[in-house]
N, C-alpha and C positions, 0 to 999 in steps of 0.2 A: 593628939595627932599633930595639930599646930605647931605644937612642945617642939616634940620631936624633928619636924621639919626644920624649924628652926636651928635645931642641935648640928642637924645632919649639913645642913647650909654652911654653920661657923666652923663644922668641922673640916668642911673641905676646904673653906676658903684657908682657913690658920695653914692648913697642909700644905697648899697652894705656896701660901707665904714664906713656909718655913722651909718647905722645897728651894724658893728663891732664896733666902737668908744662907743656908745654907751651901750654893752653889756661890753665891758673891763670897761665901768667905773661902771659900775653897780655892777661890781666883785671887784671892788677897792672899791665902797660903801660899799659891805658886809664885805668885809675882813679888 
């Protein structure tokens, strides 16, 4: 169960991030 909270934690945060990474390059494509 710890495992998994864990998992379920890195997974949102990577998401979180790569939501951002993803939108900065998107603004780097426009600009």
């Amino acid at each position: 169960l710890l495992r998994d909270a864990k998992l379920y934690e890195i997974g949102a945060g990577t998401s979180e991030i790569r939501r951002m990474l993803i939108g900065r390059e998107l603004v780097k494509g426009n600009g």
